[in-house]
C-alpha positions in Angstrom: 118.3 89.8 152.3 118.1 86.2 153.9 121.3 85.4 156.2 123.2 82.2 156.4 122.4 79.9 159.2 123.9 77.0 160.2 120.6 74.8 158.4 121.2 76.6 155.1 125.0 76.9 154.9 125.6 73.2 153.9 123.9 74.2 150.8 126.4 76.4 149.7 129.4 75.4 148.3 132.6 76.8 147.3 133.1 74.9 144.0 136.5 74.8 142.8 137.3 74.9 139.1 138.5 71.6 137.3 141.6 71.5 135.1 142.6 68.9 133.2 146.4 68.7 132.5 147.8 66.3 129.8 151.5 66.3 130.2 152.7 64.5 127.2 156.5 62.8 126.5 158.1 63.4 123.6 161.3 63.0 122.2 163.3 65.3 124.1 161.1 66.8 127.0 158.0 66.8 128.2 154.7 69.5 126.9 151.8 70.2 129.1 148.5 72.0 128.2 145.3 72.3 129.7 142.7 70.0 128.6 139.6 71.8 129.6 141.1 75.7 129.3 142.7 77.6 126.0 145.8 79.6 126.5 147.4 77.2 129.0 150.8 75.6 127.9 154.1 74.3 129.6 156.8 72.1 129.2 160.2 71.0 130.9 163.0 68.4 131.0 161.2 66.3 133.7 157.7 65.8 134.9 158.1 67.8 138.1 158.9 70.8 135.4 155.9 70.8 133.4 153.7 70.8 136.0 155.6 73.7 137.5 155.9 75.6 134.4 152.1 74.8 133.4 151.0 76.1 137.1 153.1 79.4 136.3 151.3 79.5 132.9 148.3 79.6 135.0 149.0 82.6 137.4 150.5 84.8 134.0 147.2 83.4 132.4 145.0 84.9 135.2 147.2 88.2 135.8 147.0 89.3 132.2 143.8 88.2 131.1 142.6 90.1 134.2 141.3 87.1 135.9 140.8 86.9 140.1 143.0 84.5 141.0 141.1 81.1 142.0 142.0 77.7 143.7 141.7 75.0 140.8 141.4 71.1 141.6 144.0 70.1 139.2 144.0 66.1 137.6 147.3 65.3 136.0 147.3 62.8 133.5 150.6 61.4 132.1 151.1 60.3 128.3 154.2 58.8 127.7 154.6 56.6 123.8 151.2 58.0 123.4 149.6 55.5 126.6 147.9 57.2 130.1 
C-alpha cells in the first residue's frame, strides 16, 4: 500500500459536500429546504430561525437515515416577494 508523502498529499482533498438552501418569505414566516438534497425542510419566524431549524433538519436527517455525520459548505440564498 503506497503511503502519503508530503509530494503526494496536496493531491488529496477532503471535499466537503455542497447544500444549497433556499429560505423563502411568505406571508407569515419564513420556509427553508434544501436545494440540492430531498428530505431537508425548515422554517421559522425570522431568517436566523430557518437556518437554525433547517441545520437541525440536517443532523435528524443524518441520525435516522443512518448517515455519518459530515461537514457541509452551506450557500444560503434569500427569496423574499419571489426575488434573490
Amino acid at each position: 500500500m503506497p503511503s502519503l508523502t508530503q509530494s503526494n498529499c496536496s493531491d488529496i482533498t477532503l471535499a466537503m459536500k455542497q447544500l444549497t438552501i433556499i429560505i423563502e418569505k411568505t406571508k407569515d414566516l419564513y420556509s427553508a429546504y434544501a436545494d440540492n438534497m430531498k428530505g431537508i425542510y425548515g422554517g421559522g419566524n425570522t431568517i436566523e430561525e430557518a437556518k437554525e431549524s433547517i441545520n437541525t433538519s440536517l443532523k435528524l436527517y443524518q441520525k435516522h437515515n443512518n448517515i455519518k455525520p459530515q461537514e457541509y459548505e452551506i450557500t444560503y440564498k434569500i427569496v423574499i416577494n419571489g426575488h434573490q
